[in-house]
N, C-alpha and C positions, 0 to 999 in steps of 0.2 A: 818214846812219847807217841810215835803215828803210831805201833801197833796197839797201845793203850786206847788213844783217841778213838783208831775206824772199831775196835771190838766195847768200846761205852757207847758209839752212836749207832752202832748193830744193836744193839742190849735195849738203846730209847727208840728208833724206827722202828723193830720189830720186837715191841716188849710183850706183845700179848702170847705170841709165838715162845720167845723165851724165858716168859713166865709161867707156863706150860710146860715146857722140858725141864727148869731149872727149880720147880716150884718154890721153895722154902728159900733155896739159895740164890736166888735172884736177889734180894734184897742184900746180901751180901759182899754178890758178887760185882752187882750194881758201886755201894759203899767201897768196894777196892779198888775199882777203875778208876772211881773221880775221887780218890785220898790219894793213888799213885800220880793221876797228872797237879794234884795240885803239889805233891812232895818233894817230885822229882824233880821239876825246877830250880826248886828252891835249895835243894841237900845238894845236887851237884855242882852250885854256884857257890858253896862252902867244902874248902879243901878238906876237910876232915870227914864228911858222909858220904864220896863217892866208894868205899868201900862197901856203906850200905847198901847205895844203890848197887855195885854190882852183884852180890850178892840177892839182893830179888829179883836183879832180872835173871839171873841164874835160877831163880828157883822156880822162875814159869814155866822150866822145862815140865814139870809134873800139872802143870795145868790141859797139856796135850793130853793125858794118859785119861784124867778125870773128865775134860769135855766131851773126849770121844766116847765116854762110854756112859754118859748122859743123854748123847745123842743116838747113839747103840741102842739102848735101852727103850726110848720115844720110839723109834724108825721100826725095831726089831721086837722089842718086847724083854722080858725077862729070860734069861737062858743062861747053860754054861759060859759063851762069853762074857755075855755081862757079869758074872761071876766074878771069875779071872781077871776081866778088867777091874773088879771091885776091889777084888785082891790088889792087882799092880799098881791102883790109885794107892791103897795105905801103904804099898811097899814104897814106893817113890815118894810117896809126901812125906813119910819116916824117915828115908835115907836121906834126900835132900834137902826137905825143909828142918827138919828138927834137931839131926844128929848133928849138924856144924854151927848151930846153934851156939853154944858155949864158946867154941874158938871165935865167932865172929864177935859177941857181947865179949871176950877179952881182949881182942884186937883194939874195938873201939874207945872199950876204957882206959886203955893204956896208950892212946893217942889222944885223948884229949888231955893228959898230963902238960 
């Protein structure tokens, strides 16, 4: 919850600035900080969604790969790494978010039995 918290009131402090880097996905990115603090209280005071939750907080690991190279990109411009980073962003949001997908959505269905 503090790393959600101090990266939503970085996102509202300095919105202009990461509205600017973030263009389109601000507003998104925005809408997932304040849907996790308000989620995350709430599912892990119910014993059957902290599965959920760890499970997302696992999968911010792929939010390193995509912020730095957002910021790559502002700082440095378009180039080979930002490429590669482009690249490593869909390989990691593929590998992490998406493919365990299905085992998680079975896990939970068969525990709320």
């Amino acid at each position: 919850i503090r790393y959600v918290s101090f990266d939503t009131l970085v996102m509202i402090v300095f919105s202009r600035i990461m509205k600017k880097a973030y263009k389109a996905l601000y507003a998104q990115y925005l809408f997932h900080h304040i849907g996790s603090l308000l989620y995350f209280p709430f599912a892990m005071g119910r014993d059957k969604c902290a599965l959920h939750v760890a499970y997302l907080m696992c999968t911010e690991i792929t939010s390193i790969v995509i912020s730095t190279r957002v910021l790559w990109k502002e700082v440095y411009g378009g180039s080979v790494v930002t490429d590669f980073m482009g690249l490593l962003s869909v390989m990691s949001y593929f590998f992490v978010r998406l493919v365990p997908v299905h085992e998680l959505v079975w896990t939970i269905a068969q525990s709320l039995r």
